[in-house]
PyMOL Python script that loads the backbone (N, CA, C, O; Angstrom):
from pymol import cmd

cmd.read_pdbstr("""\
ATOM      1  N   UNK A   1       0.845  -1.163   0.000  1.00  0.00           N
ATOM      2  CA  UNK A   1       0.000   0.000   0.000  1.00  0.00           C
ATOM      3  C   UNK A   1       0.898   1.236   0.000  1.00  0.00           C
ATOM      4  O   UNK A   1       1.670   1.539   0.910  1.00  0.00           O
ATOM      5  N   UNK A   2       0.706   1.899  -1.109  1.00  0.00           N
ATOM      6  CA  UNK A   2       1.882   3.327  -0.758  1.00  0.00           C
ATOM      7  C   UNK A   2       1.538   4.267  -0.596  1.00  0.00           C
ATOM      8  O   UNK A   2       0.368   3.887  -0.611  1.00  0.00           O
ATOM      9  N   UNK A   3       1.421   5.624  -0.378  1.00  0.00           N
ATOM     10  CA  UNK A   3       1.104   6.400   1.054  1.00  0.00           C
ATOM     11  C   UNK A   3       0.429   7.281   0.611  1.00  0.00           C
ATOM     12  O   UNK A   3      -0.004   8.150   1.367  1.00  0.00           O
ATOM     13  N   UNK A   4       0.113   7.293  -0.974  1.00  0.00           N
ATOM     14  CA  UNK A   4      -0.658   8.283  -1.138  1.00  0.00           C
ATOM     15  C   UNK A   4      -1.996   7.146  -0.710  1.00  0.00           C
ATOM     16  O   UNK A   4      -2.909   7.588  -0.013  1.00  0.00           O
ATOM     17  N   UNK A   5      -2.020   6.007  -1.072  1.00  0.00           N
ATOM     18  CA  UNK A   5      -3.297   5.269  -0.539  1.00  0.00           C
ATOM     19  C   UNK A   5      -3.911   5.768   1.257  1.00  0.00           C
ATOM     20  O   UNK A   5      -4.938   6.372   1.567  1.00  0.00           O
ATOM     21  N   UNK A   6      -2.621   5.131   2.281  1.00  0.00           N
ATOM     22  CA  UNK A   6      -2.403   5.167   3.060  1.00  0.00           C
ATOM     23  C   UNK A   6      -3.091   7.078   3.468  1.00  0.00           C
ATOM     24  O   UNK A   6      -3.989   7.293   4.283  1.00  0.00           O
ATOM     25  N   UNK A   7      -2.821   7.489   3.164  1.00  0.00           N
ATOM     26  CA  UNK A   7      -3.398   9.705   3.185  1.00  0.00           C
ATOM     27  C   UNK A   7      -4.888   9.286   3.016  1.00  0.00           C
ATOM     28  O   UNK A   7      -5.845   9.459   3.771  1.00  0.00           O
ATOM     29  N   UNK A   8      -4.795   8.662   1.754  1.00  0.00           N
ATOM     30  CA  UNK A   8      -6.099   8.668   1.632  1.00  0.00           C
ATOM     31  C   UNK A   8      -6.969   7.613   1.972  1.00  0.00           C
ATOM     32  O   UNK A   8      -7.875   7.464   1.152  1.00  0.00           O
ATOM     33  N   UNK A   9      -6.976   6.876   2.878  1.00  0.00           N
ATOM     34  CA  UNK A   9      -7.180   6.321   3.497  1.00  0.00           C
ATOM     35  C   UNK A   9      -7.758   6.760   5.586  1.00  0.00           C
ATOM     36  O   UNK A   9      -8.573   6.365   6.420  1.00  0.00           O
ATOM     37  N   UNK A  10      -6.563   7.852   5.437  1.00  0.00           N
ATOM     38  CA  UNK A  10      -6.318   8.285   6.969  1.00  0.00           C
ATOM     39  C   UNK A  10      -7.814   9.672   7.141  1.00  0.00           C
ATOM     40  O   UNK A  10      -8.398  10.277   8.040  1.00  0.00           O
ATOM     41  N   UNK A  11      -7.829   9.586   5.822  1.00  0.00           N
ATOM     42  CA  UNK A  11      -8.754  10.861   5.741  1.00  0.00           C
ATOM     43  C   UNK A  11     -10.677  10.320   5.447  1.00  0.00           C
ATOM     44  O   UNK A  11     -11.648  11.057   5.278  1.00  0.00           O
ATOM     45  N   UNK A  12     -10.627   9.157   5.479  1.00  0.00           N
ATOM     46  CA  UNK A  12     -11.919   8.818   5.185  1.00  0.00           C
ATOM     47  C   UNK A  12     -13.207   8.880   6.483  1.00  0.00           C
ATOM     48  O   UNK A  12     -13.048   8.732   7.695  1.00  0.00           O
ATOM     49  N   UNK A  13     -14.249   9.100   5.857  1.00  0.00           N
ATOM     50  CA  UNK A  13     -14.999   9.144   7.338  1.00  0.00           C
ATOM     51  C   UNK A  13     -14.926   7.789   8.552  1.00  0.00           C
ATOM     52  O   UNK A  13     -15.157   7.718   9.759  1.00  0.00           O
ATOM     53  N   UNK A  14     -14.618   7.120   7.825  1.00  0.00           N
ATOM     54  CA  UNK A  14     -14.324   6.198   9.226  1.00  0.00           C
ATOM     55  C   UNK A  14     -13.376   6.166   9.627  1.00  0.00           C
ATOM     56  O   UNK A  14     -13.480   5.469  10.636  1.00  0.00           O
ATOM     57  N   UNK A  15     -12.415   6.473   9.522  1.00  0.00           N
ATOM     58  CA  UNK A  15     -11.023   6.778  10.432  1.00  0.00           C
ATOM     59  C   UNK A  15     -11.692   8.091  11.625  1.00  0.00           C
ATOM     60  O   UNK A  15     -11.657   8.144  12.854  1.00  0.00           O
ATOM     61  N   UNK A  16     -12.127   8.798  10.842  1.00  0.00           N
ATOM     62  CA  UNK A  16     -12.892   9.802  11.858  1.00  0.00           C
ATOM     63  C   UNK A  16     -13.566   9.466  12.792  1.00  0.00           C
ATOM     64  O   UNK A  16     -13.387   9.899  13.930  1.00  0.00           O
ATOM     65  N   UNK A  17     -14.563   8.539  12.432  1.00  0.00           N
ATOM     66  CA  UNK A  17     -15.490   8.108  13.542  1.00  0.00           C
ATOM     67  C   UNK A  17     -14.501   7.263  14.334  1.00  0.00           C
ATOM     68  O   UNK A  17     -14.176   7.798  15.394  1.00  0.00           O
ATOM     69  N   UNK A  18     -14.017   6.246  14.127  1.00  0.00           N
ATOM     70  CA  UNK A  18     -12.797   5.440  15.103  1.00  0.00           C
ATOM     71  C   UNK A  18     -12.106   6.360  15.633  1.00  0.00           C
ATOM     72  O   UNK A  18     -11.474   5.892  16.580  1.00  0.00           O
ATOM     73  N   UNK A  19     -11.902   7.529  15.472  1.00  0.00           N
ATOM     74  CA  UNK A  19     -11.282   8.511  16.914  1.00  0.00           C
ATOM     75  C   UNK A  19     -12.181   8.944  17.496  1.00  0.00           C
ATOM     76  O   UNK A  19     -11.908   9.138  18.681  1.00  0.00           O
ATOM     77  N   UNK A  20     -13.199   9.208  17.206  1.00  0.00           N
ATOM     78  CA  UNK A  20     -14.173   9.944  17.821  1.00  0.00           C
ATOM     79  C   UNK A  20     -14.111   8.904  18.892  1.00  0.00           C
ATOM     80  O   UNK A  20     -13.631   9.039  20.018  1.00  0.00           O
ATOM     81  N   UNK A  21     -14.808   7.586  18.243  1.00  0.00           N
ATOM     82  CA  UNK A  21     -15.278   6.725  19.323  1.00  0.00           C
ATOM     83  C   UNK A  21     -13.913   6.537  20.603  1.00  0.00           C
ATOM     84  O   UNK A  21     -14.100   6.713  21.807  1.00  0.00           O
ATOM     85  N   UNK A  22     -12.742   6.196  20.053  1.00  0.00           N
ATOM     86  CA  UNK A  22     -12.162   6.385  20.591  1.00  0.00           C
ATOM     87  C   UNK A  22     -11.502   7.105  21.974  1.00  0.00           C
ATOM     88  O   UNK A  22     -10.921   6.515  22.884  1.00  0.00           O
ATOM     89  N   UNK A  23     -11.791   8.704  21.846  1.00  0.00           N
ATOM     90  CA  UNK A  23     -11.994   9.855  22.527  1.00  0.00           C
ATOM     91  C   UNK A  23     -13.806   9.610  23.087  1.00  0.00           C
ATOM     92  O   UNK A  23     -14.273  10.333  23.967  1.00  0.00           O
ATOM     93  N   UNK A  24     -14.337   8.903  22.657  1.00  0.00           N
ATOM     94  CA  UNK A  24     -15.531   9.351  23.831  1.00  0.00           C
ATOM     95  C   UNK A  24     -15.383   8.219  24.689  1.00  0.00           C
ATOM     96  O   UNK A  24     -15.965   8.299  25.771  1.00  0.00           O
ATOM     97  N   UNK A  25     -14.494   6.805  24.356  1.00  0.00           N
ATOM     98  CA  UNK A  25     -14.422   6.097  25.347  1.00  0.00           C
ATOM     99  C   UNK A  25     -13.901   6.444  26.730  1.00  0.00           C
ATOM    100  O   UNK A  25     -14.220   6.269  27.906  1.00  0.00           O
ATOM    101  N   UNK A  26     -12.786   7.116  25.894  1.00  0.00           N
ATOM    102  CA  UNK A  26     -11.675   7.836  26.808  1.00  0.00           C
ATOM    103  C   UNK A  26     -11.967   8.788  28.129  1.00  0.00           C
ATOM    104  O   UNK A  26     -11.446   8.981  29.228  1.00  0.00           O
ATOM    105  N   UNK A  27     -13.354   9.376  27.213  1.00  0.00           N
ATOM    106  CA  UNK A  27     -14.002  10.672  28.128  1.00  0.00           C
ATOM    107  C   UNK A  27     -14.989  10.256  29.394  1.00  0.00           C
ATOM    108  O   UNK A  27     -15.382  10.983  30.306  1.00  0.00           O
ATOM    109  N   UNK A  28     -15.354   8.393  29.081  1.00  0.00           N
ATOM    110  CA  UNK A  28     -16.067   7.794  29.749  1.00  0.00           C
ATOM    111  C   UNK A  28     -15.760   6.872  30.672  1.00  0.00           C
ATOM    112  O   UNK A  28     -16.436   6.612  31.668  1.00  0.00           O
ATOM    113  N   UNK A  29     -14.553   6.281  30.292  1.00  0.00           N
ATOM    114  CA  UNK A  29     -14.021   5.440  31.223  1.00  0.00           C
ATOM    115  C   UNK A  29     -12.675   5.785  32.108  1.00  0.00           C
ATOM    116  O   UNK A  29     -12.598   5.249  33.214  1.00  0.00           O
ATOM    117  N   UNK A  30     -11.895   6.423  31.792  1.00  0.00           N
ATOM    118  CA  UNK A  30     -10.389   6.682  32.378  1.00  0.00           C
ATOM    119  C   UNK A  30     -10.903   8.201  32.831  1.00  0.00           C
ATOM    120  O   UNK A  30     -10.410   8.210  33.959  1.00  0.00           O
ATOM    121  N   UNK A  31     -11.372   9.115  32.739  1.00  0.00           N
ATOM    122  CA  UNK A  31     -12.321  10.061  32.804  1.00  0.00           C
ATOM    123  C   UNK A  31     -13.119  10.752  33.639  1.00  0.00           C
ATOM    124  O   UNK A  31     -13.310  11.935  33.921  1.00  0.00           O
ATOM    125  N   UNK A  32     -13.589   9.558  34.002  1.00  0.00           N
ATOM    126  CA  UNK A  32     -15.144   9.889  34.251  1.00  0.00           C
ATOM    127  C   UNK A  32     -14.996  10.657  35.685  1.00  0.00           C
ATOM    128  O   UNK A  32     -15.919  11.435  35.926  1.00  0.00           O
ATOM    129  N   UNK A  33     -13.870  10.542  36.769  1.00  0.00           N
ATOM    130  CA  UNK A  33     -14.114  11.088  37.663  1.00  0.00           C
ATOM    131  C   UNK A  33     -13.581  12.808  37.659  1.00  0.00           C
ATOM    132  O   UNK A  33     -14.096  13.744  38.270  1.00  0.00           O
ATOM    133  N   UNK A  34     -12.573  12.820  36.893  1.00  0.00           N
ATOM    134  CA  UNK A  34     -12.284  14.151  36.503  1.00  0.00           C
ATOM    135  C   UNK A  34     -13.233  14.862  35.793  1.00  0.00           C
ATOM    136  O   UNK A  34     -13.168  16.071  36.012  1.00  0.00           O
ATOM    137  N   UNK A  35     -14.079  14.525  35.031  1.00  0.00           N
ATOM    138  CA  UNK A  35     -14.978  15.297  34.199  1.00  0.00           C
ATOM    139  C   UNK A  35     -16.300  14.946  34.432  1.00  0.00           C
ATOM    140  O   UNK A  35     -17.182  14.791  33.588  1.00  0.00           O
ATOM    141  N   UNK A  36     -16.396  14.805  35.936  1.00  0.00           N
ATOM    142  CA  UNK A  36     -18.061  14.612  36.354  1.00  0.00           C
ATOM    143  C   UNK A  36     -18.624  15.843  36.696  1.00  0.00           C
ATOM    144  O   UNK A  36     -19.835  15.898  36.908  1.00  0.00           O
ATOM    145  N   UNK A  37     -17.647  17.232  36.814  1.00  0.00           N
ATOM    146  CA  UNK A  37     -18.546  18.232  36.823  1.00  0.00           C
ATOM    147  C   UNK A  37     -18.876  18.596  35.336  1.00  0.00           C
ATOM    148  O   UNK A  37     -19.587  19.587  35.503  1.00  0.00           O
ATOM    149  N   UNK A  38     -18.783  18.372  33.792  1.00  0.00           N
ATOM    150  CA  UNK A  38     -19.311  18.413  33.194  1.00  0.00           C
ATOM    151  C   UNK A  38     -19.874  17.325  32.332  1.00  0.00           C
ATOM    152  O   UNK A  38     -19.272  16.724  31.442  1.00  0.00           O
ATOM    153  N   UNK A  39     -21.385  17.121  32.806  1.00  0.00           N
ATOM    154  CA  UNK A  39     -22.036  16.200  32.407  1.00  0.00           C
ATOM    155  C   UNK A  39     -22.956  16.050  30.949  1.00  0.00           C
ATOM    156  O   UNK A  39     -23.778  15.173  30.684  1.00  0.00           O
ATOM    157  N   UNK A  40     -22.440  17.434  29.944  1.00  0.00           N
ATOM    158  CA  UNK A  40     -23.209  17.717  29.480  1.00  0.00           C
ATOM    159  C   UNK A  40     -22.156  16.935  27.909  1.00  0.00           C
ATOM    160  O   UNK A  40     -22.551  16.441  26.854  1.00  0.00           O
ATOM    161  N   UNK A  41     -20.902  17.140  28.410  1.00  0.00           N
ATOM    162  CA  UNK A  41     -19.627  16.435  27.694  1.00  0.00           C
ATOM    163  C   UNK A  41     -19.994  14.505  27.772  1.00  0.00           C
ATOM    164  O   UNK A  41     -19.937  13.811  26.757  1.00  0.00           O
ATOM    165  N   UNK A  42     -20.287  14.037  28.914  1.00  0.00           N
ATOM    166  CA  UNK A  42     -20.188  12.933  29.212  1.00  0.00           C
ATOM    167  C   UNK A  42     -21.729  12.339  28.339  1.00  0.00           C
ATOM    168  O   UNK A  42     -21.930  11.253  27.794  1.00  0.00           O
ATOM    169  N   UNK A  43     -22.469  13.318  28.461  1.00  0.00           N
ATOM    170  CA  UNK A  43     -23.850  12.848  27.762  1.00  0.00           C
ATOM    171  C   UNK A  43     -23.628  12.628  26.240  1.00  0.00           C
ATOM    172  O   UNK A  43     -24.116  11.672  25.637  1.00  0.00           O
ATOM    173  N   UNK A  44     -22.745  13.721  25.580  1.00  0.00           N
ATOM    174  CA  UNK A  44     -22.561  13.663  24.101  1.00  0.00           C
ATOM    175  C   UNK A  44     -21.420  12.324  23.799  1.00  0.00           C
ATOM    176  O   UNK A  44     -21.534  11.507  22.885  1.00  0.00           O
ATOM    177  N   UNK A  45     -20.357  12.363  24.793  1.00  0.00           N
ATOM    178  CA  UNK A  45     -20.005  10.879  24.313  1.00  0.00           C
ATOM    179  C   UNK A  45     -20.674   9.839  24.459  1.00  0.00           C
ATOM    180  O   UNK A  45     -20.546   8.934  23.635  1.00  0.00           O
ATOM    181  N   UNK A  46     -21.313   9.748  25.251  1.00  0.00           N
ATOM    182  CA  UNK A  46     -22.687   8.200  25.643  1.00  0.00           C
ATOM    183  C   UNK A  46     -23.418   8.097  24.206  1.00  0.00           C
ATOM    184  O   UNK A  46     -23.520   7.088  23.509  1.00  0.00           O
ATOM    185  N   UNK A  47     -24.000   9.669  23.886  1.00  0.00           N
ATOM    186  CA  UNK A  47     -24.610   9.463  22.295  1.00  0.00           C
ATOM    187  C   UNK A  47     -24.028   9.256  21.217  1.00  0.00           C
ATOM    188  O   UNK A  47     -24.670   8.706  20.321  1.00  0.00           O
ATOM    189  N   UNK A  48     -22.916   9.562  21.038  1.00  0.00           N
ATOM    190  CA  UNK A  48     -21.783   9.155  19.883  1.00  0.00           C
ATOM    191  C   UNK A  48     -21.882   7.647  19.859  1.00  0.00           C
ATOM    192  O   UNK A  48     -22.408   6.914  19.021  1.00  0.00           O
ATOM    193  N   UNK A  49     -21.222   7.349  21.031  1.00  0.00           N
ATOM    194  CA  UNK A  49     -21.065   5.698  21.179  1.00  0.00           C
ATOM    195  C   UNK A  49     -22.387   4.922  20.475  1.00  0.00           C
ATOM    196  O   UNK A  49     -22.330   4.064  19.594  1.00  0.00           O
ATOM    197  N   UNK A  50     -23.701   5.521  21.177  1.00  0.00           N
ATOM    198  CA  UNK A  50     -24.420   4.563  20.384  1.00  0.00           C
ATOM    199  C   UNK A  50     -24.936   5.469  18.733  1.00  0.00           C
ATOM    200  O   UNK A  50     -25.839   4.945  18.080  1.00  0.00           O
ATOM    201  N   UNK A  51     -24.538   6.272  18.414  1.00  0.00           N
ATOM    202  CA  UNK A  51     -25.029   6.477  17.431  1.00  0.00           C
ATOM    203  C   UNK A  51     -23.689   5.775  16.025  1.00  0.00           C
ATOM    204  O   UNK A  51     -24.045   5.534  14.872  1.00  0.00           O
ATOM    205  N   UNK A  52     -22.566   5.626  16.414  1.00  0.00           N
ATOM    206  CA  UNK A  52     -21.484   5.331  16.020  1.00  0.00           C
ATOM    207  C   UNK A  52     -21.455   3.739  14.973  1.00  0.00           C
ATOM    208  O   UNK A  52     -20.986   3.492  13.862  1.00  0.00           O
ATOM    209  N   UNK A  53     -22.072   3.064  15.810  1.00  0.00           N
ATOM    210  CA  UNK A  53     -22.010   1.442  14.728  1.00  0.00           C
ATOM    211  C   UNK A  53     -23.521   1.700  13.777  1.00  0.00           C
ATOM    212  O   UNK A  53     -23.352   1.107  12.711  1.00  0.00           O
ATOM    213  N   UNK A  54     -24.575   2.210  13.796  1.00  0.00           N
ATOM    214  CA  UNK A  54     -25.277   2.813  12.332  1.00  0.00           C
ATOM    215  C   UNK A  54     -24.733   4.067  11.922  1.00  0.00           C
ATOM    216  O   UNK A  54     -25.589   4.588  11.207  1.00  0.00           O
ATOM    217  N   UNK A  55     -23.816   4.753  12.011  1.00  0.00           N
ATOM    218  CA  UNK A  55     -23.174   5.435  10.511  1.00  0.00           C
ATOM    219  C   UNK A  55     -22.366   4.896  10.297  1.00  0.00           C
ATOM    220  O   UNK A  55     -21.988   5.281   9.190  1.00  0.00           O
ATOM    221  N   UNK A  56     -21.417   3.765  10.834  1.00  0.00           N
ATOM    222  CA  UNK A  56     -20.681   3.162  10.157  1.00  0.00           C
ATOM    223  C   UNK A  56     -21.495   1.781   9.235  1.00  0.00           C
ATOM    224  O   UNK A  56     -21.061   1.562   8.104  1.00  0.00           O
ATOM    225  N   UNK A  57     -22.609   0.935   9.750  1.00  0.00           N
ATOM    226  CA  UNK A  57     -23.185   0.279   9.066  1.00  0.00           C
ATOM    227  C   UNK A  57     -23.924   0.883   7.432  1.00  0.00           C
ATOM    228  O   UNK A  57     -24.224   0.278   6.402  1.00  0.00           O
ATOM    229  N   UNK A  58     -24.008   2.260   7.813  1.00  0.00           N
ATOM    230  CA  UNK A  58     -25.159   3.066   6.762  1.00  0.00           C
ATOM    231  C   UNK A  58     -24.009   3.134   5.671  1.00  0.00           C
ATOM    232  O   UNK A  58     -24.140   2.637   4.552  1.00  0.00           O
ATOM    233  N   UNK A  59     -22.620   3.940   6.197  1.00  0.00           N
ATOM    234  CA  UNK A  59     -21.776   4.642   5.092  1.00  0.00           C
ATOM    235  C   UNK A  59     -21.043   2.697   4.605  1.00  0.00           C
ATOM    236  O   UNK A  59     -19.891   2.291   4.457  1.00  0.00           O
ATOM    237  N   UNK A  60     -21.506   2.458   4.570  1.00  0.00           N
ATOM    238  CA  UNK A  60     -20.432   0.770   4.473  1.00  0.00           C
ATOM    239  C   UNK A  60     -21.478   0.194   3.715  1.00  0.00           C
ATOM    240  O   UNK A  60     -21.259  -0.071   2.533  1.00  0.00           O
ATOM    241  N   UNK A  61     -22.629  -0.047   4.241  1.00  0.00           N
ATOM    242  CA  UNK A  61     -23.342  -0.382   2.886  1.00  0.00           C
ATOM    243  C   UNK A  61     -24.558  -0.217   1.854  1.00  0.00           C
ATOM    244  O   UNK A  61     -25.101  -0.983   1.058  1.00  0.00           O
ATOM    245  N   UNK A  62     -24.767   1.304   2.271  1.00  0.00           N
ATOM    246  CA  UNK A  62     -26.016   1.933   1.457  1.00  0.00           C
ATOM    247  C   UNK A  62     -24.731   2.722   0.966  1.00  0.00           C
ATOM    248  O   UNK A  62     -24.377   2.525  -0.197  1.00  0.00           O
ATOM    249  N   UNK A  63     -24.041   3.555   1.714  1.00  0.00           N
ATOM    250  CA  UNK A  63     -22.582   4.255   1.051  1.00  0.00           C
ATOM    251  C   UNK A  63     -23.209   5.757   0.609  1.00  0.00           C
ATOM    252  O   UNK A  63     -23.985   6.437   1.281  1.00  0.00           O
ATOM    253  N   UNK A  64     -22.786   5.998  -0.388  1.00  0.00           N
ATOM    254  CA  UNK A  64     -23.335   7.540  -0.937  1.00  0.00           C
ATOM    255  C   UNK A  64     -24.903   7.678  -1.187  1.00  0.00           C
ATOM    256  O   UNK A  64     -25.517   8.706  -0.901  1.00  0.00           O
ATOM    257  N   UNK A  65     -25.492   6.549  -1.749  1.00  0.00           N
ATOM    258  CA  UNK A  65     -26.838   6.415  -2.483  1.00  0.00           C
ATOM    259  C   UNK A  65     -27.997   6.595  -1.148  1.00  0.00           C
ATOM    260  O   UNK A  65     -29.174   6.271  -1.305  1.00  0.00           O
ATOM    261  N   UNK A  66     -27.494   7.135   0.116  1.00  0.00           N
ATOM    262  CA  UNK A  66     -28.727   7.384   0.874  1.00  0.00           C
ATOM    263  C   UNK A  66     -28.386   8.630   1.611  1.00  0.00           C
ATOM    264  O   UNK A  66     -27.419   8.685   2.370  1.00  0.00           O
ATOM    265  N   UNK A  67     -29.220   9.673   1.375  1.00  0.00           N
ATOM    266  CA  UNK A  67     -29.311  10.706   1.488  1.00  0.00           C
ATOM    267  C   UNK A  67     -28.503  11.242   3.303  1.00  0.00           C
ATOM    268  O   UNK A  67     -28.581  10.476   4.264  1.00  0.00           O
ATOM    269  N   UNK A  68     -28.123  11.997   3.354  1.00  0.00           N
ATOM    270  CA  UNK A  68     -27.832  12.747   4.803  1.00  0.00           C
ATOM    271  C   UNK A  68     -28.340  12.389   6.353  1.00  0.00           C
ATOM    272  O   UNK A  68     -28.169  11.840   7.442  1.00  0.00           O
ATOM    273  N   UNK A  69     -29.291  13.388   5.240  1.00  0.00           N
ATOM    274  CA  UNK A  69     -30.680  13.753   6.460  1.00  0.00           C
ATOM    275  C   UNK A  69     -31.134  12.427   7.297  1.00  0.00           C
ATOM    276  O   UNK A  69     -30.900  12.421   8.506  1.00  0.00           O
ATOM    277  N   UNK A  70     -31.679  11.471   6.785  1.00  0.00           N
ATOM    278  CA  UNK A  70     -32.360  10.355   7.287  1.00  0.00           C
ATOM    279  C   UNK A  70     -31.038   9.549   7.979  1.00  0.00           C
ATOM    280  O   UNK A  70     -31.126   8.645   8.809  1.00  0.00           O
ATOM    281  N   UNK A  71     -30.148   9.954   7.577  1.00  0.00           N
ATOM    282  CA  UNK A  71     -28.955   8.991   8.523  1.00  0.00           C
ATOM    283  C   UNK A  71     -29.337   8.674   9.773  1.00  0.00           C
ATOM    284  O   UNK A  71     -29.735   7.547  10.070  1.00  0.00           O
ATOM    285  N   UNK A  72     -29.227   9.845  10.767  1.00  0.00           N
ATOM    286  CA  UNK A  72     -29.314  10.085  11.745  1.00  0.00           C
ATOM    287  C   UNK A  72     -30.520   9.275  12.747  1.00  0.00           C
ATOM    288  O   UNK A  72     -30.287   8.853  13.880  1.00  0.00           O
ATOM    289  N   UNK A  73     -31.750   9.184  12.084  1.00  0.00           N
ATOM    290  CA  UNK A  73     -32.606   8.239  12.766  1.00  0.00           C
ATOM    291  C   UNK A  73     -32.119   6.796  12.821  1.00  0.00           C
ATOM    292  O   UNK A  73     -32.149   6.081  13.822  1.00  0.00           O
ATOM    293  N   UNK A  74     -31.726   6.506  11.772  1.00  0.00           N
ATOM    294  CA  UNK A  74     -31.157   5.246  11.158  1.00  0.00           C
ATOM    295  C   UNK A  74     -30.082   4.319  11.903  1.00  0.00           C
ATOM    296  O   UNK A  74     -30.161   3.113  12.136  1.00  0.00           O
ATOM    297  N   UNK A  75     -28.686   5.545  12.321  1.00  0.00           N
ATOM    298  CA  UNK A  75     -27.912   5.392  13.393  1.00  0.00           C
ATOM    299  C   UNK A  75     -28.699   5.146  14.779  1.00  0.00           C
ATOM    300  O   UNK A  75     -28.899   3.960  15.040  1.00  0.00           O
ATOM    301  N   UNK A  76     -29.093   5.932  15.546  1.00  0.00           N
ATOM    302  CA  UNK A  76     -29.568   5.624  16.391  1.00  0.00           C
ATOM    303  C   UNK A  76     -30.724   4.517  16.871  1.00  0.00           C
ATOM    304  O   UNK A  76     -30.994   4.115  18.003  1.00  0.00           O
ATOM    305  N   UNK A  77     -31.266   4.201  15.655  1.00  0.00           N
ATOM    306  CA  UNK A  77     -32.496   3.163  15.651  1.00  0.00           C
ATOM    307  C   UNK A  77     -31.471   1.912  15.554  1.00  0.00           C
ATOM    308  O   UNK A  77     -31.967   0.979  16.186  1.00  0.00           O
ATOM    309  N   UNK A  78     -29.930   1.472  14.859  1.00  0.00           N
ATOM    310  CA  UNK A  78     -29.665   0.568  15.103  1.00  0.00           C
ATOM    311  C   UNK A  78     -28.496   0.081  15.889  1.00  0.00           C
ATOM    312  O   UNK A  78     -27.981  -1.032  15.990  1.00  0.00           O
ATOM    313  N   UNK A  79     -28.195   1.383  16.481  1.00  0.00           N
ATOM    314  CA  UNK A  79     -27.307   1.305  17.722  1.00  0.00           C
ATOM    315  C   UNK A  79     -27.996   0.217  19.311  1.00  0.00           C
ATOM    316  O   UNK A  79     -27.389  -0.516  20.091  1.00  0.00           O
ATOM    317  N   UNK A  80     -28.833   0.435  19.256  1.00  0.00           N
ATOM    318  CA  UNK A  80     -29.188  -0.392  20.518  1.00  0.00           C
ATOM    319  C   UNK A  80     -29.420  -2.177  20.414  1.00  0.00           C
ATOM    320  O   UNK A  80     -29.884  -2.776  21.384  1.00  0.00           O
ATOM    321  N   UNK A  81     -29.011  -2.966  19.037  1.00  0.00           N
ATOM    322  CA  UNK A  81     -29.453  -3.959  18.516  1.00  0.00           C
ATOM    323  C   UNK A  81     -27.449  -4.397  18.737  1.00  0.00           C
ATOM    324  O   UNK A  81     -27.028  -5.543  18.889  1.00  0.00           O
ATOM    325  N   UNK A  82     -26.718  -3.340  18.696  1.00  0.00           N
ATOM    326  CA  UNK A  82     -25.350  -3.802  18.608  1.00  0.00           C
ATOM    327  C   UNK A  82     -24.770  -3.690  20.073  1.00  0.00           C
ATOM    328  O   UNK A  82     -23.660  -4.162  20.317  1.00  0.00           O
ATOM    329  N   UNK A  83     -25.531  -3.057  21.056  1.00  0.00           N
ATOM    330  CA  UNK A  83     -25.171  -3.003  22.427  1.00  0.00           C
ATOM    331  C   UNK A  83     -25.727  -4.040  23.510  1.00  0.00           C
ATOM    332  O   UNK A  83     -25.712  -3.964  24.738  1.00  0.00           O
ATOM    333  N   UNK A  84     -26.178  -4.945  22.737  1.00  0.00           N
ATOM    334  CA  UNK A  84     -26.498  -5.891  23.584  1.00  0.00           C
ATOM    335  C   UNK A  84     -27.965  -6.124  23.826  1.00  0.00           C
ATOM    336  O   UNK A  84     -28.330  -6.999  24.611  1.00  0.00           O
TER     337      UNK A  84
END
""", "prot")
cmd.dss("prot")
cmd.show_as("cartoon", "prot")
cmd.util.cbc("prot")
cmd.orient("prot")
């Protein structure tokens, strides 16, 4: 793989979301006692997390051909089916 792949690769929306998720684990577990006076931080990583495995299911295999907007229900409607 040579590195212009590799760039372009580093730049795709799921490399994005895998830090995100990443950083909200971070914000939740190693965290959590330092940043319990702001709970409003700790709430938006809890929602990432589950909104996180439907935009990666959506952009992976509907891909471009489904509009924006409707993502968002979509994510969250199948986040709770992957959490157990």
């Amino acid at each position: 793989m040579g590195k212009a792949r590799l760039g372009q690769r580093a730049r795709s929306p799921e490399s994005f979301v895998a830090l995100a998720v990443v950083a909200s684990v971070i914000v939740l577990w190693p965290l959590r006692d330092v940043l319990q006076a702001l709970p409003g931080l700790r709430y938006a990583a809890t929602l990432f997390l589950f909104m996180a495995p439907g935009l990666l299911l959506t952009r992976r295999f509907l891909g471009e051909y489904f509009p924006a907007s409707p993502r968002c229900p979509l994510r969250s409607s199948s986040a709770p089916a992957f959490s157990g």
